[in-house]
C-alpha positions as CSV (number, residue, x, y, z in Angstrom):
1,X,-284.0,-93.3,-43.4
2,X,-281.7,-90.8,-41.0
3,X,-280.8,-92.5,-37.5
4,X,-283.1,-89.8,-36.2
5,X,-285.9,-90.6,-38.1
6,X,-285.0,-94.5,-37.7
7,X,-284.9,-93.5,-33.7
8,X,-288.5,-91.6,-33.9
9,X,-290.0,-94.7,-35.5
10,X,-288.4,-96.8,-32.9
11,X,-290.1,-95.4,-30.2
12,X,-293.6,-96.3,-31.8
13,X,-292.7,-99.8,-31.2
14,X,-290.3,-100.1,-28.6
15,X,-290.0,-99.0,-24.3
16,X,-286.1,-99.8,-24.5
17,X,-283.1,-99.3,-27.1
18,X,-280.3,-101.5,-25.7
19,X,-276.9,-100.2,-28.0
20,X,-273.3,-100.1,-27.4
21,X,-273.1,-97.1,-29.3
22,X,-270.9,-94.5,-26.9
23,X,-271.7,-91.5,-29.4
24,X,-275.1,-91.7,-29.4
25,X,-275.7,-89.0,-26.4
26,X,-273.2,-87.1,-29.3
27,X,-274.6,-87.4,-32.4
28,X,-278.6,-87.5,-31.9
29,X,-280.5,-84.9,-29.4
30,X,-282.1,-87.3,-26.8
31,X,-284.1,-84.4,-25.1
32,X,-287.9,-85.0,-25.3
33,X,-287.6,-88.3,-26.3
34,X,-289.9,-91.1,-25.0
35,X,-287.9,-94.0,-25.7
36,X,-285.6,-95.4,-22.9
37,X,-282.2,-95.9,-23.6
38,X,-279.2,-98.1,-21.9
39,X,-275.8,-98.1,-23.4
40,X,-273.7,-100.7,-23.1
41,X,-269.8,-100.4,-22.5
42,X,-269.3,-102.6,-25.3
43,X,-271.1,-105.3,-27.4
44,X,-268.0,-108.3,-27.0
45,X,-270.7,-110.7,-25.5
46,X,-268.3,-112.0,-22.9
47,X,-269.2,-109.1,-21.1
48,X,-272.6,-108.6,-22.1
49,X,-273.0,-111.7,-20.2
50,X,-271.3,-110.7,-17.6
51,X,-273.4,-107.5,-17.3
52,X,-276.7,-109.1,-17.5
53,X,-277.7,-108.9,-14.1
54,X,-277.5,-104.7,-14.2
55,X,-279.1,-104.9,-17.3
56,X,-281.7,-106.2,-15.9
57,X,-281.7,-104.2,-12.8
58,X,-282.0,-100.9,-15.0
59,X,-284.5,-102.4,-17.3
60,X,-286.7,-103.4,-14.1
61,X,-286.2,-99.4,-13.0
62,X,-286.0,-97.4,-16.3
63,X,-288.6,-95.0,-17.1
64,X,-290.0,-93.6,-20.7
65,X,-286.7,-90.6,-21.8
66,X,-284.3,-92.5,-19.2
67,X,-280.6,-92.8,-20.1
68,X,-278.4,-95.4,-18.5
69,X,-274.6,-96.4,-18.9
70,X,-274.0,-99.4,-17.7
71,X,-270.3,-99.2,-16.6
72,X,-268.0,-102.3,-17.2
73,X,-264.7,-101.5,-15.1
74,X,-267.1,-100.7,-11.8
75,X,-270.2,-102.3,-12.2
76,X,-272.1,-99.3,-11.9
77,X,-274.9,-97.8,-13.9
78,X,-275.2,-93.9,-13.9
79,X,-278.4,-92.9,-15.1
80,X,-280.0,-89.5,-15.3
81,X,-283.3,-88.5,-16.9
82,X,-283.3,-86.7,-20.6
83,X,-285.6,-83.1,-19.9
């Protein structure tokens, strides 16, 4: 299976992917689809740890097609919708 095909199937059973991957915005078109996405700066759990309190935050705000990168260095999460 392709990762696009793997990421069309996904969104049958899932609201939210939760990856590290940077490319991903790269290297699959995200426009149109209804599957939420946050990227992670990095998956070294240290600071996944460290970051679960904006993951949650954007989980408690993100809508079906969102994209959010949650920012390590700044705390900050930039967000915009995928059209």
């Amino acid at each position: 299976m392709k990762n696009d095909d793997l990421m069309a199937a996904s969104e049958s059973e899932f609201d939210v992917l939760l990856t590290a991957d940077q490319n991903l915005k790269y290297q699959h078109n995200l426009a149109g689809r209804n599957i939420a996405i946050i990227v992670l700066p990095t998956n070294y759990m240290p600071t996944v740890l460290e970051l679960a309190p904006r993951i949650r935050a954007a989980l408690d705000q993100i809508k079906p097609g969102d994209y959010v990168e949650i920012i390590a260095h700044d705390w900050q999460a930039i967000g915009d919708e995928m059209d």
